[in-house]
Backbone bond lengths (Angstrom), bond angles and torsions (degrees), N, CA, C in turn:
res aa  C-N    CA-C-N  psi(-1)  N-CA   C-N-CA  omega(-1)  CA-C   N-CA-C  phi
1 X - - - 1.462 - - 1.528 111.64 -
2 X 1.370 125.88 37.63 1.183 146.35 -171.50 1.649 104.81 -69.54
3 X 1.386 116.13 -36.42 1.558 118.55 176.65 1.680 105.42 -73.20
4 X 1.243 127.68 -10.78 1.147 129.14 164.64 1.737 121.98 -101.29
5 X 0.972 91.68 -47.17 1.915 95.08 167.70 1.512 142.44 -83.60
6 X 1.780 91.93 -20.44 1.595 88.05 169.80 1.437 95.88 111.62
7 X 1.779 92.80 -104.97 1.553 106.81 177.99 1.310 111.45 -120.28
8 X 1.494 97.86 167.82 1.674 94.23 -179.38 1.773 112.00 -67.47
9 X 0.921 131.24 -38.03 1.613 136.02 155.69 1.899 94.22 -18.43
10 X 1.142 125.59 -71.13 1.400 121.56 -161.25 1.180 103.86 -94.85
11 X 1.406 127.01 10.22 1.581 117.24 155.64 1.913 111.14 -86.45
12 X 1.333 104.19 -43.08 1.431 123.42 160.98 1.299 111.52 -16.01
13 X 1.649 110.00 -82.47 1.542 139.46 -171.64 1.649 85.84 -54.67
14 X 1.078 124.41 -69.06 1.614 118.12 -162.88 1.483 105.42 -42.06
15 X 1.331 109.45 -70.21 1.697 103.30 -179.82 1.208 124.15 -66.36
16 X 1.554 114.77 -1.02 1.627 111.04 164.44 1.658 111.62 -76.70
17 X 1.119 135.20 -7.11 1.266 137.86 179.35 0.882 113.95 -83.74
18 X 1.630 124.06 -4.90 2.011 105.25 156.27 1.690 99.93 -72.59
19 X 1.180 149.68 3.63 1.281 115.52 174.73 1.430 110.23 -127.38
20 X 1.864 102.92 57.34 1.475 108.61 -162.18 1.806 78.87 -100.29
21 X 1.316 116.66 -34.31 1.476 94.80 -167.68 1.864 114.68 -97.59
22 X 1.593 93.11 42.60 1.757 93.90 -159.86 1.529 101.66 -69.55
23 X 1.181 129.66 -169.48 1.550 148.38 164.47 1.183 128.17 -175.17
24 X 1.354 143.09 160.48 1.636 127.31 -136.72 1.570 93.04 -73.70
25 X 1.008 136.73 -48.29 1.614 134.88 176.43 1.074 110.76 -37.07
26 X 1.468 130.51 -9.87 1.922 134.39 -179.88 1.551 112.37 -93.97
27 X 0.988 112.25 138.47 1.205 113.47 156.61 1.583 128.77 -112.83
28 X 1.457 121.75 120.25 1.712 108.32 -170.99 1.315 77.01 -117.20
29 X 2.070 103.95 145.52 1.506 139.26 -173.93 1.349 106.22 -123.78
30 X 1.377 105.66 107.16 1.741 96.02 176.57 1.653 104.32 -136.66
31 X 1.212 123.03 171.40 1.289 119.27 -177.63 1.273 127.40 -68.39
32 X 1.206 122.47 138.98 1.839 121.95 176.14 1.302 121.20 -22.09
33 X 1.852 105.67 -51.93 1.628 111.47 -177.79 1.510 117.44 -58.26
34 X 1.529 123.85 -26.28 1.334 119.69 -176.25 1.722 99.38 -97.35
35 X 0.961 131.09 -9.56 1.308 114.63 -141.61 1.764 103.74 -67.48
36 X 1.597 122.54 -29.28 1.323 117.21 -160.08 1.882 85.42 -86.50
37 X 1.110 118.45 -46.61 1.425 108.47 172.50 1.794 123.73 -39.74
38 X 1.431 110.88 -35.86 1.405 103.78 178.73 2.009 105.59 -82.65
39 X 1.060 109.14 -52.99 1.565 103.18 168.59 1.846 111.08 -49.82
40 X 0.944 131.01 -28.40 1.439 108.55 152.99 1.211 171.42 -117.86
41 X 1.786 74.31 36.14 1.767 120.79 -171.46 1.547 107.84 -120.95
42 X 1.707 117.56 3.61 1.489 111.20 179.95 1.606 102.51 -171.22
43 X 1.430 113.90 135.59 1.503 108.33 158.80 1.080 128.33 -37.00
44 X 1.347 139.89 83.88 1.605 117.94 -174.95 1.866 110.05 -82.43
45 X 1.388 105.13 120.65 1.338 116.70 173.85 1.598 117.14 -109.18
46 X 1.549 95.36 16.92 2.121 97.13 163.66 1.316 94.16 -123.96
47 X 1.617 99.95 -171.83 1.154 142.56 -159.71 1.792 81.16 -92.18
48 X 1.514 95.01 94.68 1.973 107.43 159.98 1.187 112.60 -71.51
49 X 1.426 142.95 106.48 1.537 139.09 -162.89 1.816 84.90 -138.09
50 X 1.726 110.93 119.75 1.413 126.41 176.86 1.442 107.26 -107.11
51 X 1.375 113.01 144.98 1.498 111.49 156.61 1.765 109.80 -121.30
52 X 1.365 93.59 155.31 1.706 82.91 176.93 1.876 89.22 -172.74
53 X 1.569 110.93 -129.98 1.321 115.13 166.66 1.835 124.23 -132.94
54 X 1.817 75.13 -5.20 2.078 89.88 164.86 1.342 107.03 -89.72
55 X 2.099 96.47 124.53 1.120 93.69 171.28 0.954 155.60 -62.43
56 X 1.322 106.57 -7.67 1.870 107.70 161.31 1.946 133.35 -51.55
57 X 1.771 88.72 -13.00 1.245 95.84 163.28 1.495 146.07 -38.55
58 X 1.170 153.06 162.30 1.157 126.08 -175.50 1.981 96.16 -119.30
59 X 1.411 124.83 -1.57 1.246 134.45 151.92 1.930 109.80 -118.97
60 X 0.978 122.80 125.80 1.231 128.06 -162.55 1.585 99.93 -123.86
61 X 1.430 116.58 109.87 1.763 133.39 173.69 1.532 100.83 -93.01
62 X 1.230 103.44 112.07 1.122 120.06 148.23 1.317 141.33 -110.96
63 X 1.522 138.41 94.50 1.004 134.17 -144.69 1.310 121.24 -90.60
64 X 1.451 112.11 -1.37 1.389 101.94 -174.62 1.591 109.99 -119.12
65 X 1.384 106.82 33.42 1.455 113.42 169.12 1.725 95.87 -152.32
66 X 1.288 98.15 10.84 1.880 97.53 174.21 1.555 120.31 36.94
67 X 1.634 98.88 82.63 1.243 111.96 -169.12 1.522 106.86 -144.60
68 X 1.007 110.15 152.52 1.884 101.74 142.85 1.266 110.83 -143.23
69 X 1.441 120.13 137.83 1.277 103.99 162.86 1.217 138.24 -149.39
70 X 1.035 120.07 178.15 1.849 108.90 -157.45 1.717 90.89 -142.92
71 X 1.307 117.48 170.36 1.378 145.37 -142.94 1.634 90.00 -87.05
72 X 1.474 131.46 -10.24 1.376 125.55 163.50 1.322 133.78 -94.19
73 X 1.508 91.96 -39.17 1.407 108.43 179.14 2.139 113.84 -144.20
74 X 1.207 109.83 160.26 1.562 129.01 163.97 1.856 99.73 -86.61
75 X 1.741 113.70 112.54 1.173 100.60 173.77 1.952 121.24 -92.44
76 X 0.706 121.00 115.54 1.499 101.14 -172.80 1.626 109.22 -75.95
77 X 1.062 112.17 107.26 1.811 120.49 163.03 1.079 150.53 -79.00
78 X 1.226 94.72 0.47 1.580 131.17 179.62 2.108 116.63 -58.24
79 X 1.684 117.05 -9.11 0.786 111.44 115.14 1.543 140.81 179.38
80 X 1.619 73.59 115.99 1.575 117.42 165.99 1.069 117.34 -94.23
81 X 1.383 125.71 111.60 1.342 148.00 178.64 0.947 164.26 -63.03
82 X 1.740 87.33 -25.67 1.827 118.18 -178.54 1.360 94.80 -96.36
83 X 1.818 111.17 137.47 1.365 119.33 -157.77 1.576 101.29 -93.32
84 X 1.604 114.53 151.52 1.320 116.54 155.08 1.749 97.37 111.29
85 X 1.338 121.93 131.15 1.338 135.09 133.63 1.592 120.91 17.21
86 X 1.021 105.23 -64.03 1.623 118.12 -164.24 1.757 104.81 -92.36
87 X 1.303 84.30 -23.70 1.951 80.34 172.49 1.579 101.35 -68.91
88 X 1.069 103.23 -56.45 1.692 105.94 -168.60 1.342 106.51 -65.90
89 X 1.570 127.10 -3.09 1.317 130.92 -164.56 1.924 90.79 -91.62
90 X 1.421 104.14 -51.75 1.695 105.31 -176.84 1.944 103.60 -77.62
91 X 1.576 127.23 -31.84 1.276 104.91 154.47 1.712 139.26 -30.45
92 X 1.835 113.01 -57.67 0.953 120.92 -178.65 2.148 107.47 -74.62
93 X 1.166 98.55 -10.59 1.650 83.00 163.60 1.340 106.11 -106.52
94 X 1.627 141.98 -8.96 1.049 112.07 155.49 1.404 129.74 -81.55
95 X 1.594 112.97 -1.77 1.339 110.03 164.54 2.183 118.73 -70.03
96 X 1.266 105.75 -32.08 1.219 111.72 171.90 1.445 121.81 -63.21
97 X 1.683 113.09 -49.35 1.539 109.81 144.41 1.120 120.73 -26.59
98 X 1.036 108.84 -80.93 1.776 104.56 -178.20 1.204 130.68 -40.73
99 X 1.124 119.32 -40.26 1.560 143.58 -169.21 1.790 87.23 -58.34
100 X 1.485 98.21 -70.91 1.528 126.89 -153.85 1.608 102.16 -51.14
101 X 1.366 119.53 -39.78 1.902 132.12 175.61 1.661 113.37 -67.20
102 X 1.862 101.25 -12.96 1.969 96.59 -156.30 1.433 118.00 130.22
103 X 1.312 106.38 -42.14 1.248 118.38 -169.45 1.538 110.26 -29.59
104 X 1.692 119.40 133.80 1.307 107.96 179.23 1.909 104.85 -97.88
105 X 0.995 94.04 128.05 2.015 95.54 176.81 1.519 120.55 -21.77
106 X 1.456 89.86 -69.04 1.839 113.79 169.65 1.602 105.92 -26.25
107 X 1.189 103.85 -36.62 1.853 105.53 -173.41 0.964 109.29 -99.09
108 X 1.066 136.13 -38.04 1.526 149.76 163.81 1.612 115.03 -44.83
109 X 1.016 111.84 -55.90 1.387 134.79 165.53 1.679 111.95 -40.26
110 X 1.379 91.96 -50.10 1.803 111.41 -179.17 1.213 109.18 -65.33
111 X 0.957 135.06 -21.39 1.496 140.45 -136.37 1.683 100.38 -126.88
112 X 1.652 115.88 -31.07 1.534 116.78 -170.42 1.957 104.73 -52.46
113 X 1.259 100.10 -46.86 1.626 94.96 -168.26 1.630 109.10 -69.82
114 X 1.342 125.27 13.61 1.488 101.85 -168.86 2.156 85.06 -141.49
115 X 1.357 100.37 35.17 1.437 94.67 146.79 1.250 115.77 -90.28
116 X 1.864 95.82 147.91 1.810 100.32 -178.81 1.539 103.95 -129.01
117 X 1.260 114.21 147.15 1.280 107.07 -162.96 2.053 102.41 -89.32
118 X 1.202 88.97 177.51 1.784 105.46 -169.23 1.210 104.20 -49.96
119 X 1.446 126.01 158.17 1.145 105.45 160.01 1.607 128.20 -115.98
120 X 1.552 135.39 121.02 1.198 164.41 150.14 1.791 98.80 154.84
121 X 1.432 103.01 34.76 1.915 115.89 176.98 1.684 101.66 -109.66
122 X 1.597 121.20 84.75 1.315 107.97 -177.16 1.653 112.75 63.46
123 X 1.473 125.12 33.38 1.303 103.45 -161.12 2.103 96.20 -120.34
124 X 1.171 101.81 133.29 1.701 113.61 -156.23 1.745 97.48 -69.06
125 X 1.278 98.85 112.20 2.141 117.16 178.29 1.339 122.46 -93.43
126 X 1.463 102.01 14.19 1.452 106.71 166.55 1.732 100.92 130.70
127 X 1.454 105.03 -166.74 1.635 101.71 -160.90 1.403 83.58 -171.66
128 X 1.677 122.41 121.39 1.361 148.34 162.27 1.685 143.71 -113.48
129 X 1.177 123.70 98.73 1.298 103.62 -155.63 0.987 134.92 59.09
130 X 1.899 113.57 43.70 1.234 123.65 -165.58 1.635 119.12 56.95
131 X 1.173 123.30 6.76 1.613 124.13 169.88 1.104 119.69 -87.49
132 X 1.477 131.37 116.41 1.270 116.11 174.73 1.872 121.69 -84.68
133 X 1.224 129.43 148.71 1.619 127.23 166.75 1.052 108.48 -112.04
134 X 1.544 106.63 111.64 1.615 107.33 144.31 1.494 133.70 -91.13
135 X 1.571 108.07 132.86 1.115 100.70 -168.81 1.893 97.74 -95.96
136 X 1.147 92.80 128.00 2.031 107.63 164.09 1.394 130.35 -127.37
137 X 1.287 118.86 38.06 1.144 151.78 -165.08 1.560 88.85 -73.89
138 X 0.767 148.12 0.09 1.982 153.04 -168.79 1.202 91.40 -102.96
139 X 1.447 131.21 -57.77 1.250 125.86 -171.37 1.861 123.21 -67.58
140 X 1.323 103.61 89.82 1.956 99.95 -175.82 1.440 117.77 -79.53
141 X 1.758 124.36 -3.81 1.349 119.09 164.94 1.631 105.73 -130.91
142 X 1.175 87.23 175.94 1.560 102.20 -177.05 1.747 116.49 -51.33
143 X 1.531 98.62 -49.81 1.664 104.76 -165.67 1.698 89.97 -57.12
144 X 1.357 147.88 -57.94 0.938 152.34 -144.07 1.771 109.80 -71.32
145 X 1.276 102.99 -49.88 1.215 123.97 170.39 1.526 118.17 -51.79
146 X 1.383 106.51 -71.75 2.076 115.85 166.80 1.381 110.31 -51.78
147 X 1.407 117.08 -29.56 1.560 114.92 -178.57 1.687 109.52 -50.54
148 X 1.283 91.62 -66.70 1.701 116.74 169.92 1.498 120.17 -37.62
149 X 1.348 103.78 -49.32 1.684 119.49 -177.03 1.529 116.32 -90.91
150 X 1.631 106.69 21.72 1.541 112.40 -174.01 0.882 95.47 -95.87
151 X 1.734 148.40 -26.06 1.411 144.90 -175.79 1.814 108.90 -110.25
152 X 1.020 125.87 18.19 1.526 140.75 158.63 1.085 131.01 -53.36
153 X 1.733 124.60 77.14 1.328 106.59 163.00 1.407 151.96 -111.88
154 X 1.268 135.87 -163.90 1.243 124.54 -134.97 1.455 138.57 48.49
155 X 1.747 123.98 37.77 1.173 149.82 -135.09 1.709 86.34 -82.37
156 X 1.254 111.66 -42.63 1.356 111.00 173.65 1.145 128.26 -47.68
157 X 1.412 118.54 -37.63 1.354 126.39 172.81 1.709 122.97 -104.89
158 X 1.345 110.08 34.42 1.203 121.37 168.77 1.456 120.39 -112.29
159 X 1.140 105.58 138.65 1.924 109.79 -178.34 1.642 89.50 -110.26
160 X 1.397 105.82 119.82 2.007 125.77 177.11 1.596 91.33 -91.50
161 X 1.376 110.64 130.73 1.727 126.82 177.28 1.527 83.01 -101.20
162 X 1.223 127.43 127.94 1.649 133.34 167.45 1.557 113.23 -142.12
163 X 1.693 99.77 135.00 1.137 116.61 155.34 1.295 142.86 118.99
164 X 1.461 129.06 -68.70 1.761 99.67 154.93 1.187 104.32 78.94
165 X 1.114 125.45 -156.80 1.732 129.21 -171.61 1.731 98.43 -105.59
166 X 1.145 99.38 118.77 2.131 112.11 -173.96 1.733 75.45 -65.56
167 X 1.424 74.28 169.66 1.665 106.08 162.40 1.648 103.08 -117.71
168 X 0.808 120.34 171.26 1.664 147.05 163.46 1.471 115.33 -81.92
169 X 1.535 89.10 69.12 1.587 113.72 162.92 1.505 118.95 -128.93
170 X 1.338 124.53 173.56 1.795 139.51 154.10 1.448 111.72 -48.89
171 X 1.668 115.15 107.88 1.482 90.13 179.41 1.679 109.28 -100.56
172 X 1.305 104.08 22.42 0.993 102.44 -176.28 1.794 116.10 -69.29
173 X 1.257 123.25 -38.44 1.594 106.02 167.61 1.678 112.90 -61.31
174 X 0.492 114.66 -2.75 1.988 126.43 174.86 1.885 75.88 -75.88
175 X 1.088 117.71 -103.58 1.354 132.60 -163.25 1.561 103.85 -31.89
176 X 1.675 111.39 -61.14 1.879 77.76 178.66 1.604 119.24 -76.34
177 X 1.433 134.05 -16.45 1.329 129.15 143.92 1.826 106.78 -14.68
178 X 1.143 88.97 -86.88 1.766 93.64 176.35 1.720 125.44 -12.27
179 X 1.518 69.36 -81.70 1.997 87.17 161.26 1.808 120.05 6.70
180 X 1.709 73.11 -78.64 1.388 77.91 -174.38 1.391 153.96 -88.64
181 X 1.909 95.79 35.77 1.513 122.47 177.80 1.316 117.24 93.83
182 X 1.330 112.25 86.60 1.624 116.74 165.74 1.492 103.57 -91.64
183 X 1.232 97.70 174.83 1.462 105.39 -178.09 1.814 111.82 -93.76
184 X 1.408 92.87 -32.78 1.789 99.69 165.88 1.478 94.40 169.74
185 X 1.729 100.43 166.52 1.328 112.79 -174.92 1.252 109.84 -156.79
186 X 1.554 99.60 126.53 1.760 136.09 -178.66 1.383 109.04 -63.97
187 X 1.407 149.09 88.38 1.184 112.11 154.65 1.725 121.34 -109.50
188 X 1.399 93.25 155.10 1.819 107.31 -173.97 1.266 113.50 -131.39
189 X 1.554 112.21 153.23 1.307 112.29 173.90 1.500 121.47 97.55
190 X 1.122 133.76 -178.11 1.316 115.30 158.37 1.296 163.31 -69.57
191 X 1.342 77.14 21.97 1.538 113.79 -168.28 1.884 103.15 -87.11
192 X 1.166 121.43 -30.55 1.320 143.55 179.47 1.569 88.78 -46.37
193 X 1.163 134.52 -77.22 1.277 139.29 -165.96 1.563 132.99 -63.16
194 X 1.248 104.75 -15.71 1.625 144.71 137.20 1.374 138.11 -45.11
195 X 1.127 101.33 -53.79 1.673 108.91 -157.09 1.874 102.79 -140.23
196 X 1.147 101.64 -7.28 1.571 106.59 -167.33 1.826 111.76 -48.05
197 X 1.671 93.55 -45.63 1.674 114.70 -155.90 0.991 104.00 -79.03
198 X 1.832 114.19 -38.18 1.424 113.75 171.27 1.768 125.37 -77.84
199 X 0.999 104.88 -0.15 1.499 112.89 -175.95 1.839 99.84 -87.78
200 X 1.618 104.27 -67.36 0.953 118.10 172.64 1.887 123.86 -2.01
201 X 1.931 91.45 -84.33 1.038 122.43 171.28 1.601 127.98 -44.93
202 X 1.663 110.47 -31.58 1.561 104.93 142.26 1.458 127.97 -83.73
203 X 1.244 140.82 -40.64 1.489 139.91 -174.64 1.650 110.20 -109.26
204 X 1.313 113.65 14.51 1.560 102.47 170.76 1.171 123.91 25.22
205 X 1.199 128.24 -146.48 1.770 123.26 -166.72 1.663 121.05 -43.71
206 X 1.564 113.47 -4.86 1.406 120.72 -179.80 1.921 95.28 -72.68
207 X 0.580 111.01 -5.04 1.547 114.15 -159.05 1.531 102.13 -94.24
208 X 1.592 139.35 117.21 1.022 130.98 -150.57 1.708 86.63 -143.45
209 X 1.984 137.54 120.21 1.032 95.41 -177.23 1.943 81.31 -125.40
210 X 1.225 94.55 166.68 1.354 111.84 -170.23 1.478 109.89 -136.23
211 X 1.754 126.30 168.31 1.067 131.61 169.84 1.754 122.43 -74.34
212 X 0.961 87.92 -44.52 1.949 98.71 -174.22 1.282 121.68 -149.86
213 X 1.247 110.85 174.36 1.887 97.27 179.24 1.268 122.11 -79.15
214 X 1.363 119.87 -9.88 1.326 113.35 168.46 1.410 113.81 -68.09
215 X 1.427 122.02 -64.68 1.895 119.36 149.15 1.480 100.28 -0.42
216 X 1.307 120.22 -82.26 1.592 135.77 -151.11 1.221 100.61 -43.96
217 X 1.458 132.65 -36.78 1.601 121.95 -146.56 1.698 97.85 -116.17
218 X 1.153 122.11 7.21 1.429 144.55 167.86 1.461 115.00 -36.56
């Protein structure tokens, strides 16, 4: 949201203003990576509770024994469903939510296998001639989008529909994304005039650009 904020500095400050009206009865949950940045950008007068994979965390992801855990309970995640890093990244803070309201673990616990993700977030729009569509139409910038597409496989055999009106970001993780072998890529919208030259120049003839999505499915 860079066409609205400027810089990321004043996108920061904006979303730091949910915890302008905090008080020790609050608790604000934010991720490990920001956490020393918000302690020295604001009085914090709640309960600062981080998740990440440093243990100083107060929810701790560990992915290679599929866990998280926090100072009440060992969560087993093993199955949790929604793919990718960052899912399990907003799991372990909604387990701290919970925690933080009452929530008893035991239920919490119950509850991990029957999250469902958003819907037009990675969410499957049908299947043709053996093709599958995902629709990710939720995602309006890049970081949101690659987040999603960090646990994607068969990348080789995927055709990415991209674009629409960019935002005012780096497209360079788009480009090393690329890198590492798509199967081809759609772009539409005004984004063509943007991102075309730089796309190009990594995947050459994979690069297909079109007017709209109806074009796209041609």
């Amino acid at each position: 949201h860079l066409e609205r904020h400027e810089t990321m500095e004043n996108y920061f400050r904006a979303k730091l203003k949910i915890a302008d009206l905090q008080n020790p009865n609050h608790s604000l949950i934010v991720s490990e990576k920001i956490r020393e940045k918000i302690l020295n950008s604001t009085s914090v007068q709640c309960k600062l509770l981080s998740f990440g994979r440093a243990t100083t965390s107060e929810a701790i992801l560990d992915e290679s024994s599929s866990e998280i855990r926090t100072s009440k309970f060992i969560y087993d995640i093993s199955r949790f469903y929604l793919p990718g890093t960052h899912n399990r990244e907003n799991l372990a803070a909604a387990i701290l939510a919970s925690e933080a309201i009452g929530g008893k673990p035991e239920s919490i616990q119950a509850q991990i296998p029957f999250f469902m993700g958003l819907p037009h977030r990675f969410q499957i729009a049908g299947e043709k001639r053996g093709i599958s569509f995902i629709n990710d139409s939720k995602s309006t910038n890049l970081h949101s989008m690659l987040a999603g597409m960090s646990a994607w496989k068969n990348l080789d055999r995927t055709c990415l529909i991209l674009g629409g009106r960019p935002k005012q970001e780096d497209p360079k993780p788009l480009y090393d994304f690329l890198m590492r072998g798509i199967g081809c890529v759609v772009l539409i919208g005004e984004a063509r005039s943007v991102w075309e030259k730089g796309i190009r120049n990594v995947i050459g003839e994979k690069l297909f650009s079109v007017e709209n999505l109806d074009e796209a499915f041609k």
